[in-house]
C-alpha positions as CSV (number, residue, x, y, z in Angstrom):
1,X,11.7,-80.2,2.6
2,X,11.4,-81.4,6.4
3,X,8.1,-83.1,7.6
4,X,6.0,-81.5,10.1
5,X,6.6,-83.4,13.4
6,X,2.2,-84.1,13.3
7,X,2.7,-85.7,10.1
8,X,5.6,-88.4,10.9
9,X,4.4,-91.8,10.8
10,X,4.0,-93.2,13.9
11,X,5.2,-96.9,15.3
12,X,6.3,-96.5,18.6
13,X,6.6,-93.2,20.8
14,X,10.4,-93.7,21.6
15,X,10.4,-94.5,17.7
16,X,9.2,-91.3,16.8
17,X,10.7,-89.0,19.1
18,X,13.9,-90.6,17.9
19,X,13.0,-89.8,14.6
20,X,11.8,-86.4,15.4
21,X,15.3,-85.8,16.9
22,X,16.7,-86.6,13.6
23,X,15.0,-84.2,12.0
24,X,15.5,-81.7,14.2
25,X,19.5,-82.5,13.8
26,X,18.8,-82.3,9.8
27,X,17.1,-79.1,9.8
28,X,20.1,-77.6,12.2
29,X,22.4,-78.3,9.4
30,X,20.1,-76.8,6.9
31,X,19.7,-73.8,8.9
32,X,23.5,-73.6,8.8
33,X,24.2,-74.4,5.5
34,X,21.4,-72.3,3.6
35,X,21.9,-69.0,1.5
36,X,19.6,-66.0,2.0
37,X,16.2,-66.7,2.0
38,X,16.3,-70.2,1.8
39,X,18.1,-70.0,5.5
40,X,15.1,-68.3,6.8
41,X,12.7,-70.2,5.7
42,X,14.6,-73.1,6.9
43,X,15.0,-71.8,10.7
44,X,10.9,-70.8,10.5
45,X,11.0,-74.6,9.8
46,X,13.3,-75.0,13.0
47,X,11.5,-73.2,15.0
48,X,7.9,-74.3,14.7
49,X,9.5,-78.0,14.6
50,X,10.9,-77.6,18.0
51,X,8.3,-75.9,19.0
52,X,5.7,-78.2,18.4
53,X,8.0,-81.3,19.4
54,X,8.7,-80.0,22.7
55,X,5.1,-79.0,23.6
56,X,4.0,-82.9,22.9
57,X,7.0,-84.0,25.3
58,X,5.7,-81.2,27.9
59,X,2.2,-82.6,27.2
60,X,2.8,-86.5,26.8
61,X,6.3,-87.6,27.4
62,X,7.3,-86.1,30.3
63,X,4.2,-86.4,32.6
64,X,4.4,-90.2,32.0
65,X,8.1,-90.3,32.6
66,X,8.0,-88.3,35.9
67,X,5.3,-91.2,37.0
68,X,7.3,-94.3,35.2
69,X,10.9,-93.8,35.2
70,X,13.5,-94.0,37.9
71,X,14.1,-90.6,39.5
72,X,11.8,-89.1,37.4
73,X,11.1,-86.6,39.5
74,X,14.6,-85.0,38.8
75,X,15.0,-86.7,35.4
76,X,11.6,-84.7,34.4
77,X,12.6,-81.5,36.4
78,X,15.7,-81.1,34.8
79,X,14.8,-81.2,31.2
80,X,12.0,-78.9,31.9
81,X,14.4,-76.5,32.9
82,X,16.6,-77.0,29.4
83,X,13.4,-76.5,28.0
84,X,12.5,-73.2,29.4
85,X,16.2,-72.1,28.8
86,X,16.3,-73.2,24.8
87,X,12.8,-71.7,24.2
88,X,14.2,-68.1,25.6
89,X,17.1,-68.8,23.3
90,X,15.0,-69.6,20.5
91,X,12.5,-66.6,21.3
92,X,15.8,-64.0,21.0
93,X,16.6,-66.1,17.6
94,X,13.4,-65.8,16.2
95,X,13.1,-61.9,17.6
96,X,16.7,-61.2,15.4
97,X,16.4,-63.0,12.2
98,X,19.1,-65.2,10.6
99,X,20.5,-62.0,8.7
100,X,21.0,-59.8,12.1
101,X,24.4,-59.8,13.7
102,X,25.2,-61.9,16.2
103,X,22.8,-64.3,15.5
104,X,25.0,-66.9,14.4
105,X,26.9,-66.6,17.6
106,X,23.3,-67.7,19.2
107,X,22.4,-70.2,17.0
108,X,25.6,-72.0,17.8
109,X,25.1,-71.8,21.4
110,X,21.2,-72.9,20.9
111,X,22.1,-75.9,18.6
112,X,24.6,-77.1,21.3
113,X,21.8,-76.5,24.4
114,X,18.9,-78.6,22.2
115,X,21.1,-81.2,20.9
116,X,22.6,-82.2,24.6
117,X,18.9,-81.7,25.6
118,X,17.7,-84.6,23.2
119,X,20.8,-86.6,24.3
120,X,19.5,-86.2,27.8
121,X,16.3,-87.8,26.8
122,X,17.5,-90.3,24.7
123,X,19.6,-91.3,27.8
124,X,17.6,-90.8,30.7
125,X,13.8,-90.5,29.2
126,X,13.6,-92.8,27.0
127,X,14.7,-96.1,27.7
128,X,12.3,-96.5,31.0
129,X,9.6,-95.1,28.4
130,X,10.8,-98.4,26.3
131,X,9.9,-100.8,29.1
132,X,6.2,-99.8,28.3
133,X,4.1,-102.2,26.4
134,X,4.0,-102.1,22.7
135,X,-0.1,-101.6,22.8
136,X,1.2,-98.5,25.3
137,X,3.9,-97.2,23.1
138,X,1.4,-97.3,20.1
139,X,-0.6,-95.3,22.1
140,X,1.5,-92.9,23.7
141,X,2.5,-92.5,19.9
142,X,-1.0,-91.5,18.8
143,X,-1.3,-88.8,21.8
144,X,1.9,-87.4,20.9
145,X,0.8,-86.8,17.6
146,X,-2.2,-85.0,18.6
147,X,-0.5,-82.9,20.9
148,X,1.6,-81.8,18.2
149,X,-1.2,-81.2,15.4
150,X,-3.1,-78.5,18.5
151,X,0.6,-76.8,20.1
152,X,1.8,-73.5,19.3
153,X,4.3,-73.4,16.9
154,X,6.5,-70.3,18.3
155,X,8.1,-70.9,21.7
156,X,6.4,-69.8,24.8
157,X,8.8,-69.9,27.4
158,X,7.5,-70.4,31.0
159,X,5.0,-72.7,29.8
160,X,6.8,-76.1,30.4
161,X,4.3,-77.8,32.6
162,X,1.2,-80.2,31.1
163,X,-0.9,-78.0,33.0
164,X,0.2,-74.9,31.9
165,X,0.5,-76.1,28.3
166,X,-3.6,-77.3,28.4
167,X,-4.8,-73.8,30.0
168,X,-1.7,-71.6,28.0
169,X,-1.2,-73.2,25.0
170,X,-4.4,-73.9,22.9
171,X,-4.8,-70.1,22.9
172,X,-0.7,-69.4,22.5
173,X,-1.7,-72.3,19.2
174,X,-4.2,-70.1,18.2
175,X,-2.4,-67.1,18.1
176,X,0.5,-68.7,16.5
177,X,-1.2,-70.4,13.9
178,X,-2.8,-67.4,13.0
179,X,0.1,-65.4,13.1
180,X,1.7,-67.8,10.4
181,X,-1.4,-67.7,7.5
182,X,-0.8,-63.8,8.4
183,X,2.8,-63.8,7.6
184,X,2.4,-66.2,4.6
185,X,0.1,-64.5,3.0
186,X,1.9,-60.9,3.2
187,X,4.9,-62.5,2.2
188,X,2.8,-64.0,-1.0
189,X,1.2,-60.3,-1.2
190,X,4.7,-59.0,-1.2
191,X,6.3,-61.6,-3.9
């Protein structure tokens, strides 16, 4: 069973988005190796991880990047965009269900588009990120995780921005946390 990205200890930001990038490449290769059910309760997995992940780095991360890193302007611009891209991706995912046709075909083109997207940031994002303090990176840790414990945990494409994430997402979080206890418990209901 994965962790929940909220839940991951925390050292160091670049420590724990490392981490989280981990486990996003483990539960990709559960997605693709699981039977059945057990496959789609594992890409509900990979889908609320990503989306909660990538709503702390559209939060946290990337605003502090844009200001701290060089070029991060176009660094920060540029993921955004793979961002906004892999959520649409993920949104038609989630819309099929791992047993529809042509979903595989997707996935494989989705796993490719986040994994080179974490790449990017591992590259490009996070070693000016390192330069910061460890007091800061302890810090920037704890925010992170805070983020991640209020974000939505179904991808809203178009809401990339810190901005839009604050004024969007707390009610997109609401919505989507609701809609999970909903589908749990008719799933139980239907069990």
């Amino acid at each position: 069973m994965s962790e929940r990205p909220e839940t991951m200890p925390q050292s160091d930001a670049v420590e724990l988005l490392l981490r989280q990038h981990q486990e996003i490449r483990r539960l990709f290769q559960e997605v693709g190796e699981s039977p059945g059910d057990q496959r789609t309760e594992a890409f509900e997995r990979l889908c609320r991880f990503l989306a909660v992940h990538e709503t702390a780095e559209e939060e946290v991360v990337h605003p502090l990047a844009r200001r701290s890193i060089q070029d991060g302007d176009r660094v920060v611009e540029a993921l955004l965009q793979e961002e906004n891209e892999e959520k649409r991706m993920l949104q038609a995912l989630e819309k099929m269900g791992p047993a529809a046709p042509g979903f595989d075909a997707l996935f494989a083109e989705f796993r490719t588009a986040v994994l080179e997207h974490a790449e990017h940031e591992e590259r490009e994002e996070f070693p000016g990120l390192r330069e910061r303090s460890g007091a800061e990176l302890r810090g920037l840790a704890a925010a992170i995780k805070a983020a991640e414990a209020a974000a939505p945990t179904h991808p809203h494409p178009g809401v990339e921005s810190a901005t839009r994430n604050v004024l969007i997402g707390s009610f997109a979080a609401i919505a989507d946390r609701t809609r999970d206890v909903v589908r749990k418990a008719m799933g139980r209901d239907q069990g």
